[in-house]
Biopython code that builds the backbone (N, CA, C, O; Angstrom):
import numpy as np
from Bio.PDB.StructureBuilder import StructureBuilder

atoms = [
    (1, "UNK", "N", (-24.695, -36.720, -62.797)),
    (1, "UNK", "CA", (-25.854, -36.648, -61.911)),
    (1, "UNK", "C", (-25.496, -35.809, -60.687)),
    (1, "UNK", "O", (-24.385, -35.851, -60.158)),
    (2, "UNK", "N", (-26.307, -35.194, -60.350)),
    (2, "UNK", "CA", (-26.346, -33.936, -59.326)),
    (2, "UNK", "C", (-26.234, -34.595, -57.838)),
    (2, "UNK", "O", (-26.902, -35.591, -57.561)),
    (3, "UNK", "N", (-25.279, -33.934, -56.814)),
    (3, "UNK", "CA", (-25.619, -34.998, -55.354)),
    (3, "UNK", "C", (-27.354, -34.254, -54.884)),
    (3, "UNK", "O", (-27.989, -33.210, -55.033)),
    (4, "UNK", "N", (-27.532, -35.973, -54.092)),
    (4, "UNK", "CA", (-28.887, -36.071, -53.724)),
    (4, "UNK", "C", (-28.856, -35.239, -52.328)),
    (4, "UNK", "O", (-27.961, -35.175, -51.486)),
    (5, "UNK", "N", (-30.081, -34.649, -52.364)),
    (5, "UNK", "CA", (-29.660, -33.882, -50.750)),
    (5, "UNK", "C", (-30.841, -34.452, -49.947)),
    (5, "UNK", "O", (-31.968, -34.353, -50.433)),
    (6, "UNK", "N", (-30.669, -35.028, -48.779)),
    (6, "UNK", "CA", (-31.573, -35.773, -47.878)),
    (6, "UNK", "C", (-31.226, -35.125, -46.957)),
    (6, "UNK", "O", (-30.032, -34.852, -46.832)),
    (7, "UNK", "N", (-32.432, -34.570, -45.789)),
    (7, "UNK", "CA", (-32.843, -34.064, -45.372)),
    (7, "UNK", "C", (-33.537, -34.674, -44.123)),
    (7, "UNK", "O", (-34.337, -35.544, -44.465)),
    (8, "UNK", "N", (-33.465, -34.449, -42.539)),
    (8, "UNK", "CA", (-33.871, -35.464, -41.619)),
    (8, "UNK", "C", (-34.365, -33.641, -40.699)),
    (8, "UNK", "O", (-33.593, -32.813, -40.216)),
    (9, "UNK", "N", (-36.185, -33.600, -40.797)),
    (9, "UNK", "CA", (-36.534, -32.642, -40.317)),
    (9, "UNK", "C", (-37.470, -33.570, -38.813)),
    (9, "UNK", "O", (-38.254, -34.499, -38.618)),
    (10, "UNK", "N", (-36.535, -32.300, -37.924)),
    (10, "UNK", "CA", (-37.489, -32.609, -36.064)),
    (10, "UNK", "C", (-36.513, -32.111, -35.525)),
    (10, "UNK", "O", (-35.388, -31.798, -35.914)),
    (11, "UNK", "N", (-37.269, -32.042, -34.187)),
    (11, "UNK", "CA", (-36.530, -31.124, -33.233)),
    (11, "UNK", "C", (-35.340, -31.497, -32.409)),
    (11, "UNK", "O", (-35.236, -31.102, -31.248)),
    (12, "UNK", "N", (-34.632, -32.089, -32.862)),
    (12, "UNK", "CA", (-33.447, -33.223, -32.169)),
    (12, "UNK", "C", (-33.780, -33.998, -31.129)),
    (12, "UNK", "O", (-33.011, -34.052, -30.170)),
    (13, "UNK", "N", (-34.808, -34.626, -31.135)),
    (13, "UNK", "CA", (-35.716, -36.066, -30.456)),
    (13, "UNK", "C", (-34.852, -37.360, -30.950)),
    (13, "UNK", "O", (-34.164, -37.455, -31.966)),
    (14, "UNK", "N", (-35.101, -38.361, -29.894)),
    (14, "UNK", "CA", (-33.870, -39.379, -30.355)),
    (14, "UNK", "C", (-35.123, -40.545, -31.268)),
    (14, "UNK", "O", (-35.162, -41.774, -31.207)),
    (15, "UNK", "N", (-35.738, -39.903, -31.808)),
    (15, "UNK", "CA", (-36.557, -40.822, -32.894)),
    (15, "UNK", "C", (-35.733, -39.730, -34.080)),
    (15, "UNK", "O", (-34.789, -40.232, -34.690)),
    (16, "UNK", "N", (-36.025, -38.567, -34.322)),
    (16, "UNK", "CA", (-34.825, -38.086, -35.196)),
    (16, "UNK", "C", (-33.393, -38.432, -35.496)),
    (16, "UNK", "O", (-32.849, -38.651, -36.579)),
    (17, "UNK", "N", (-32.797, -38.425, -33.965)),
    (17, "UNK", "CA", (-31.668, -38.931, -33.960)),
    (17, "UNK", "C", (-31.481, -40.034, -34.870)),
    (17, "UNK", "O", (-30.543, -40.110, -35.663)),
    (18, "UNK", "N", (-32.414, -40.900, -34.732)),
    (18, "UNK", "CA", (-32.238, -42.244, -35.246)),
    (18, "UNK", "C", (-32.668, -42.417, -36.764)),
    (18, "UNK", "O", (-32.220, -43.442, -37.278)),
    (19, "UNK", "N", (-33.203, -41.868, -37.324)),
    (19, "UNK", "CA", (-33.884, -41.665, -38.316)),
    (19, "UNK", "C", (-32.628, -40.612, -39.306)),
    (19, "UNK", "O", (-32.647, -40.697, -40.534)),
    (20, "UNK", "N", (-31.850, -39.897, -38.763)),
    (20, "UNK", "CA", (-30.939, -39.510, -39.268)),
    (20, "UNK", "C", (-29.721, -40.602, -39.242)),
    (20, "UNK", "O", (-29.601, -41.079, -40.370)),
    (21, "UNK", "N", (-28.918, -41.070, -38.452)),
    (21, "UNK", "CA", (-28.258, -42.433, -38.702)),
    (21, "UNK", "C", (-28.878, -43.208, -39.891)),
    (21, "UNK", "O", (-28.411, -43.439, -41.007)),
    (22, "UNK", "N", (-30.178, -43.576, -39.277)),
    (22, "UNK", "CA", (-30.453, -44.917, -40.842)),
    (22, "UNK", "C", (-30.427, -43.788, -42.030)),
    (22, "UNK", "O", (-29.984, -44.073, -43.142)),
    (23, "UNK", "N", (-30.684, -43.126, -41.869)),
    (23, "UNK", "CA", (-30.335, -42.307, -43.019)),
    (23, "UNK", "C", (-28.852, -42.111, -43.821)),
    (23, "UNK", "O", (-28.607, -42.066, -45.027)),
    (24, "UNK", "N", (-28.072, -42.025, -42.772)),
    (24, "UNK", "CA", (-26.439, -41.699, -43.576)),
    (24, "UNK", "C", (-25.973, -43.556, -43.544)),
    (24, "UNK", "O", (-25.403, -43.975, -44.551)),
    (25, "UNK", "N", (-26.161, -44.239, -42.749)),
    (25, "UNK", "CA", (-26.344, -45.730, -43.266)),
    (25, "UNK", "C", (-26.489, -46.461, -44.139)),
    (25, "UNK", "O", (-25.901, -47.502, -44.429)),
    (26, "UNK", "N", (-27.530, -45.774, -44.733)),
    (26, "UNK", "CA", (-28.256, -45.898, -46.200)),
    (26, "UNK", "C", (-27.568, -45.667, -47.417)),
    (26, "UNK", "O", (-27.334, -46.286, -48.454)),
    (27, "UNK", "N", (-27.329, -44.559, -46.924)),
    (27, "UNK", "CA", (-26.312, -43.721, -47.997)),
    (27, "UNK", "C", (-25.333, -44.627, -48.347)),
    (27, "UNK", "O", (-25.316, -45.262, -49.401)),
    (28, "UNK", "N", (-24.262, -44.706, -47.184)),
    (28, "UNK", "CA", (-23.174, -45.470, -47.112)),
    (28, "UNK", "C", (-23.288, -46.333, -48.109)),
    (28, "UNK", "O", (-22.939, -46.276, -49.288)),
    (29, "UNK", "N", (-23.959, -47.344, -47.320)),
    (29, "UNK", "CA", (-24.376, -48.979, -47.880)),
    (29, "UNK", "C", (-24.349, -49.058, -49.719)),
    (29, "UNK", "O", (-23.665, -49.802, -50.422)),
    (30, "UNK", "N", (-25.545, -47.806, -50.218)),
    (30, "UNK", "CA", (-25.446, -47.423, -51.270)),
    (30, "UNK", "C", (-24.773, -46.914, -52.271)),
    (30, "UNK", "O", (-25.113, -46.855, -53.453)),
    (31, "UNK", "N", (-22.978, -46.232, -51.337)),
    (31, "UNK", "CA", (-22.188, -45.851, -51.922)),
    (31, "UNK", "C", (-22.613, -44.485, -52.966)),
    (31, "UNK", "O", (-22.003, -44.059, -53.947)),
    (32, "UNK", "N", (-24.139, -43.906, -52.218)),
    (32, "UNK", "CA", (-24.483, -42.978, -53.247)),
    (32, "UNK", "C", (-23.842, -41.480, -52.848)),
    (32, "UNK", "O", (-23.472, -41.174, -51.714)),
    (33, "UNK", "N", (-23.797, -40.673, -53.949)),
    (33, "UNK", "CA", (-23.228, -39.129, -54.038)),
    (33, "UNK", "C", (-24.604, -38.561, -53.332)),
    (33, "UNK", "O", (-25.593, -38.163, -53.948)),
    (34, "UNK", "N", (-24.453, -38.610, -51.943)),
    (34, "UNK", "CA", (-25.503, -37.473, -51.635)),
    (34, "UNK", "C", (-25.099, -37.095, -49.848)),
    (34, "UNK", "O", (-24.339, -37.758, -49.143)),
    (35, "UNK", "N", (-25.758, -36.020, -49.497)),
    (35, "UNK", "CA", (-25.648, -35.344, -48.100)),
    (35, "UNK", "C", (-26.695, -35.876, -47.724)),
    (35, "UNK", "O", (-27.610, -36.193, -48.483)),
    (36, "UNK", "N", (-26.680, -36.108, -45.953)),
    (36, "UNK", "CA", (-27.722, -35.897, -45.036)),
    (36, "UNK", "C", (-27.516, -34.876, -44.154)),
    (36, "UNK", "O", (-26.378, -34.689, -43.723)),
    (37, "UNK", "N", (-28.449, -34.168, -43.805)),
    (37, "UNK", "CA", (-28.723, -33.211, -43.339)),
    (37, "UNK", "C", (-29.802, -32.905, -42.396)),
    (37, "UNK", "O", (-30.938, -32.862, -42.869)),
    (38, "UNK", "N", (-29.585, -32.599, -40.654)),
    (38, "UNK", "CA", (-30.244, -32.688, -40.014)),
    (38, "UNK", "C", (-31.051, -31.246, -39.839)),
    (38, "UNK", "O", (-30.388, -30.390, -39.253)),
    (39, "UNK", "N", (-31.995, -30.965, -40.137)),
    (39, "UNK", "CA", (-33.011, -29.474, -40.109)),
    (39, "UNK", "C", (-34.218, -29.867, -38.578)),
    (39, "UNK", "O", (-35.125, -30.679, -38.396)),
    (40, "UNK", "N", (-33.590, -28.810, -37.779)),
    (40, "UNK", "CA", (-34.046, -28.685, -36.120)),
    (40, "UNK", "C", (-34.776, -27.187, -36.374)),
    (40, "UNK", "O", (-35.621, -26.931, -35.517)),
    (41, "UNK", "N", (-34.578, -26.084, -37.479)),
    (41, "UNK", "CA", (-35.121, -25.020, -37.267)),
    (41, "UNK", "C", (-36.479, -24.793, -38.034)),
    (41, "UNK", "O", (-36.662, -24.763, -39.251)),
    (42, "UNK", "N", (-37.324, -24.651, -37.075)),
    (42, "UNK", "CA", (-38.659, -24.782, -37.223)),
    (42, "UNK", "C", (-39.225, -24.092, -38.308)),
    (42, "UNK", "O", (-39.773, -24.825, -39.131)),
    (43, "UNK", "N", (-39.249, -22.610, -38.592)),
    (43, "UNK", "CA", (-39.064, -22.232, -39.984)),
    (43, "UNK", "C", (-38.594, -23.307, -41.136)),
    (43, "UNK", "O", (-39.312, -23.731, -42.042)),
    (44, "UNK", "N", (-37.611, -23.551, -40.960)),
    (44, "UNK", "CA", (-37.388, -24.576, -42.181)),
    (44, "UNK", "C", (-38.527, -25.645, -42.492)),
    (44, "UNK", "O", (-39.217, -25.872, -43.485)),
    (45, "UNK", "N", (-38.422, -26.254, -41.116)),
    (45, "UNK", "CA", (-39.693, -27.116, -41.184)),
    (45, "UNK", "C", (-40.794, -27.031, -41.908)),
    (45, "UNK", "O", (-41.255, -27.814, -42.738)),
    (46, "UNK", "N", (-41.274, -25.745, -41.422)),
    (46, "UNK", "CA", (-42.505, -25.424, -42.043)),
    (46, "UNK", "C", (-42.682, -25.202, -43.562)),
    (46, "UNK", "O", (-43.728, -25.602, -44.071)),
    (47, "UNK", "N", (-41.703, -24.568, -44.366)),
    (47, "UNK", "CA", (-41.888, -24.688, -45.356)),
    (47, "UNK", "C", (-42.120, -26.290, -46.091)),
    (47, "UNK", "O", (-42.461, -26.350, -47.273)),
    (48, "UNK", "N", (-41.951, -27.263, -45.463)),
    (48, "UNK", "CA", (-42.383, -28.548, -46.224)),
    (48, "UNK", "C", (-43.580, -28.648, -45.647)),
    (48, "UNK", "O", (-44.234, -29.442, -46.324)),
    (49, "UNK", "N", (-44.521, -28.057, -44.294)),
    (49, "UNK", "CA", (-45.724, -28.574, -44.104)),
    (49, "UNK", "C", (-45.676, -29.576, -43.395)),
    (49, "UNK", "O", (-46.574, -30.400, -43.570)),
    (50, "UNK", "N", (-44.654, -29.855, -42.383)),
    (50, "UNK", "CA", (-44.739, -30.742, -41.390)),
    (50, "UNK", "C", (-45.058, -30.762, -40.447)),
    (50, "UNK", "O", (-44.404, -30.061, -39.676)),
    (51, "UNK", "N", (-46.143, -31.480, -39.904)),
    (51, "UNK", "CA", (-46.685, -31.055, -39.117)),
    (51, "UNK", "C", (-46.191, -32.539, -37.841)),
    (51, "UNK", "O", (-46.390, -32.428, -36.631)),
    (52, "UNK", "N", (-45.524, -33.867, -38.526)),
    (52, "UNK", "CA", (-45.497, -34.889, -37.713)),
    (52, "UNK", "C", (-44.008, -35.647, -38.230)),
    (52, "UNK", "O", (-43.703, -36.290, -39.234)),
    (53, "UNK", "N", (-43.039, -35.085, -36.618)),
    (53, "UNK", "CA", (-41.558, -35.710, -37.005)),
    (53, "UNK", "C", (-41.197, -37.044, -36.203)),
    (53, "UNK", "O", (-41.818, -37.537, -35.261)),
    (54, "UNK", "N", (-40.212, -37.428, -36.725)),
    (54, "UNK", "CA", (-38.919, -37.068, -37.548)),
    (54, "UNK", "C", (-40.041, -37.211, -39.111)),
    (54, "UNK", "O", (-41.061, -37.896, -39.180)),
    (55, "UNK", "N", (-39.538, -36.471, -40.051)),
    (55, "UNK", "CA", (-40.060, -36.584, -41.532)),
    (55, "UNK", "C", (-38.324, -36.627, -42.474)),
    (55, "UNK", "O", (-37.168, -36.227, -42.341)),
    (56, "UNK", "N", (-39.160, -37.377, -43.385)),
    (56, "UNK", "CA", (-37.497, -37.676, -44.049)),
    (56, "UNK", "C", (-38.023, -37.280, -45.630)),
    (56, "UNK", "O", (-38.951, -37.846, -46.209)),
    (57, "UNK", "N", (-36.890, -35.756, -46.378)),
    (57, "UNK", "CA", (-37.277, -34.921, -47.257)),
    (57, "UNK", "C", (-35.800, -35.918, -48.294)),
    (57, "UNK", "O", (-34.719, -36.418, -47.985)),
    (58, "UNK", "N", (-36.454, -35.798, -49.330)),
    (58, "UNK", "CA", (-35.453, -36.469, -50.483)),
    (58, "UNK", "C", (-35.510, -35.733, -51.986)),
    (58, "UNK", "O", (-36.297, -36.100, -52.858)),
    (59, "UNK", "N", (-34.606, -34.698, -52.144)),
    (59, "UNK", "CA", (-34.435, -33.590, -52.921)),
    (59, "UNK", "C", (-35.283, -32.801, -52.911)),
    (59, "UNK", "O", (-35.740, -32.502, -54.015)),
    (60, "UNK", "N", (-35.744, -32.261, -51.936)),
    (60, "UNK", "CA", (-37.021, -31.404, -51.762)),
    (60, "UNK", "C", (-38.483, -32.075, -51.236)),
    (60, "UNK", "O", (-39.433, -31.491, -50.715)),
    (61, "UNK", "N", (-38.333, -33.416, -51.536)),
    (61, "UNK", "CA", (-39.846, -33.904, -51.810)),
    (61, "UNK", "C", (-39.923, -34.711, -50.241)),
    (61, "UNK", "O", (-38.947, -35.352, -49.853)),
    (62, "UNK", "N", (-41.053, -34.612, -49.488)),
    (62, "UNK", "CA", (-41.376, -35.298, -48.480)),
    (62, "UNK", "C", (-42.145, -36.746, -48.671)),
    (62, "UNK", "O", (-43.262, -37.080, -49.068)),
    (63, "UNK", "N", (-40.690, -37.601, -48.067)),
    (63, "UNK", "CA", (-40.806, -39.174, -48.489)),
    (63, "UNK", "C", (-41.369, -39.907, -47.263)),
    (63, "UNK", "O", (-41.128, -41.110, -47.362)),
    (64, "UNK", "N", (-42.092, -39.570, -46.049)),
    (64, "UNK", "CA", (-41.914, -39.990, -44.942)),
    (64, "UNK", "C", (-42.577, -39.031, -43.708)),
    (64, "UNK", "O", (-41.829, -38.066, -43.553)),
    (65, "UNK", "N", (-43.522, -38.986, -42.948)),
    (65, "UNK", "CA", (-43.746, -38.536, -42.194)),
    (65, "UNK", "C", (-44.216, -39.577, -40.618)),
    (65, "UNK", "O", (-45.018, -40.502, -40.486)),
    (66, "UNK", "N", (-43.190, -38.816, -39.526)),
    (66, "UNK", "CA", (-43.830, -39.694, -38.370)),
    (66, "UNK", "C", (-43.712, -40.550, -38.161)),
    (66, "UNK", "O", (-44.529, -41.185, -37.494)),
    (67, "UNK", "N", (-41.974, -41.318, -38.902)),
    (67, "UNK", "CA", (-41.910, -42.831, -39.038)),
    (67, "UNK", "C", (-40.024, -42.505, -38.420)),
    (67, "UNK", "O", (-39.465, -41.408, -38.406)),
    (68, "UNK", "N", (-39.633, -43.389, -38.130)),
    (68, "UNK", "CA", (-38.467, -43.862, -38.024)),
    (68, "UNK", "C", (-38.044, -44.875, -39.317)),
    (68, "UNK", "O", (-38.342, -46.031, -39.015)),
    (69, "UNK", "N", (-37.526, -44.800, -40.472)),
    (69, "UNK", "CA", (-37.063, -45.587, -41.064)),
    (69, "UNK", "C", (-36.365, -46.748, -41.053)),
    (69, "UNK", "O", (-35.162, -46.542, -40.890)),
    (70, "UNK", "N", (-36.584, -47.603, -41.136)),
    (70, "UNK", "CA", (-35.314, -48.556, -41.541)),
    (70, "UNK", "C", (-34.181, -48.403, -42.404)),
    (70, "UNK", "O", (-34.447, -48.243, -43.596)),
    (71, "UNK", "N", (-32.667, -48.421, -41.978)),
    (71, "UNK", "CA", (-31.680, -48.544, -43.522)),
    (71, "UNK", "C", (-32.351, -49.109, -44.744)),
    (71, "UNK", "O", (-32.449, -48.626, -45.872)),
    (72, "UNK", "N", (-32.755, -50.159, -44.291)),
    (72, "UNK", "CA", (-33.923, -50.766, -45.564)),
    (72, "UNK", "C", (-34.740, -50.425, -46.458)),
    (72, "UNK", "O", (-34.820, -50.692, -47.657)),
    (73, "UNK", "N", (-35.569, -49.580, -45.508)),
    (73, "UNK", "CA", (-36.421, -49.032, -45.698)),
    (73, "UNK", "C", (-36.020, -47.841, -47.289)),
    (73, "UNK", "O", (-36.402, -47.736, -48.454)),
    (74, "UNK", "N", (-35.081, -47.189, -46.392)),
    (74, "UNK", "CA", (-34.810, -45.805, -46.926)),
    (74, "UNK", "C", (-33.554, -46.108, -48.066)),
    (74, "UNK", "O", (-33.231, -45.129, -48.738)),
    (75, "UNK", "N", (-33.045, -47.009, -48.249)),
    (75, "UNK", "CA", (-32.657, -47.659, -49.452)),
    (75, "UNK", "C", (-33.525, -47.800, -50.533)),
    (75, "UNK", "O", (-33.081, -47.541, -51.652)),
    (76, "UNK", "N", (-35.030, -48.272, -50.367)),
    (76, "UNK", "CA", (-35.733, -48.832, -51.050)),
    (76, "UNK", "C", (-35.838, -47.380, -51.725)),
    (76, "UNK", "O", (-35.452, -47.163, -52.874)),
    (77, "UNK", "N", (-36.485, -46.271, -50.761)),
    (77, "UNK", "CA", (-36.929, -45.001, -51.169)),
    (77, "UNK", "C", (-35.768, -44.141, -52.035)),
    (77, "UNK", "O", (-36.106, -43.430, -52.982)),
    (78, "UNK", "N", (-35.025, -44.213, -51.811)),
    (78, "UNK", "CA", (-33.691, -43.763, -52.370)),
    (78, "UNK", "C", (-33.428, -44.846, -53.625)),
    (78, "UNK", "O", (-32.932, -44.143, -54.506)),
    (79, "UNK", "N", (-33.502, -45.929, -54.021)),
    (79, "UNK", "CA", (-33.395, -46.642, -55.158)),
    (79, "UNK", "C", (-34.756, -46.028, -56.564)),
    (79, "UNK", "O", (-34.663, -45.915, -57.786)),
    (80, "UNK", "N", (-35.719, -45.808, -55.736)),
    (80, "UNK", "CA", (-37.367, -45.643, -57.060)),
    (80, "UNK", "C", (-37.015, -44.398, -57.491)),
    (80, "UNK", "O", (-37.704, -43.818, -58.330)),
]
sb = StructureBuilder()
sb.init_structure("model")
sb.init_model(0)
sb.init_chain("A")
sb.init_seg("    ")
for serial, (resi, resn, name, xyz) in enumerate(atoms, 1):
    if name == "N":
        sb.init_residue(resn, " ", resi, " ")
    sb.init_atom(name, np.array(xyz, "f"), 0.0, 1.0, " ", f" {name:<3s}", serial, name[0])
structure = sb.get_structure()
């Protein structure tokens, strides 16, 4: 299986900030093969169509907009 690439798009706001932590948290906890990755450059952004951050991208696909996650949370999303 291929590593998962997760993705924590906004402009380095400490709701991003945080939303990137529960993010590599998650990971951890899960012991799963994947990167997090913080995307601040607005171009990038845009190609997913975000218009409301922090947004949290999970192999390409936008799982999350405008939320701060929970580790919990983003376990759950990362398990389906």
């Amino acid at each position: 299986m291929a590593e998962m690439k997760i993705q924590v798009l906004g402009p380095g706001c400490a709701r991003c900030k945080q939303l990137t932590a529960n993010a590599q948290k998650a990971v951890m906890e899960l012991d799963l093969d994947a990167t997090v990755e913080k995307v601040e450059d607005l171009h990038e952004m845009m190609k997913y169509r975000v218009l409301s951050t922090p947004a949290l991208v999970v192999d390409g696909t936008v799982k999350s907009l405008g939320r701060v996650l929970t580790p919990e949370a983003i376990k759950d999303l990362l398990r389906a």
